[in-house]
N, C-alpha and C positions, 0 to 999 in steps of 0.2 A: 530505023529504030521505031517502035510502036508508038506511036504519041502515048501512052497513059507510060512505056518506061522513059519517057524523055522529058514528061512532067515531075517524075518522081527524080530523076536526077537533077534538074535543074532547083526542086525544094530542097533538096538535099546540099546542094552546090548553097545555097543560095542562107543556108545557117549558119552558113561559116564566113559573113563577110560582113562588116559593121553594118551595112545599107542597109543589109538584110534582103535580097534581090542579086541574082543576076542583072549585069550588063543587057543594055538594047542597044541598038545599031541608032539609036537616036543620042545615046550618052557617049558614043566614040565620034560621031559628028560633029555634036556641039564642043567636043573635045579637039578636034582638026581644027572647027572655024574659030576657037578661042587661038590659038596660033595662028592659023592663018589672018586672021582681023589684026593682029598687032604688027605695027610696023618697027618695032623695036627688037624683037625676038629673031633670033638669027642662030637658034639651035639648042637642044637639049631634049631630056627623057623625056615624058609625059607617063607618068602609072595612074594608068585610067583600069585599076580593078578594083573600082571598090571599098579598097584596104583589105583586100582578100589576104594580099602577102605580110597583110601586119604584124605584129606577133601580139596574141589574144590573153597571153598569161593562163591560158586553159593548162 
């Protein structure tokens, strides 16, 4: 994909999520070592989008 059409989809991706941003591979990391760091957590989901899947009342 062209870079100028993979900047315009990820602007595009990126209005429709409270953060207002796409995800970076640094926000699903610190997302792993927040679970992995705890010694109490022993399983469950983690929704690390954003709140893309929110529902926006649009």
């Amino acid at each position: 994909m062209p870079p100028e059409r993979r900047r315009s989809l990820f602007d595009g991706l990126a209005v429709t999520t409270p953060v207002g941003r796409v995800g970076r591979p640094d926000d699903i990391a610190r997302a792993v070592h927040m679970l992995a760091a705890s010694g109490f957590v022993t399983g469950g989901v983690l929704d690390a989008t954003g709140g893309a899947n929110l529902a926006t009342g649009r």
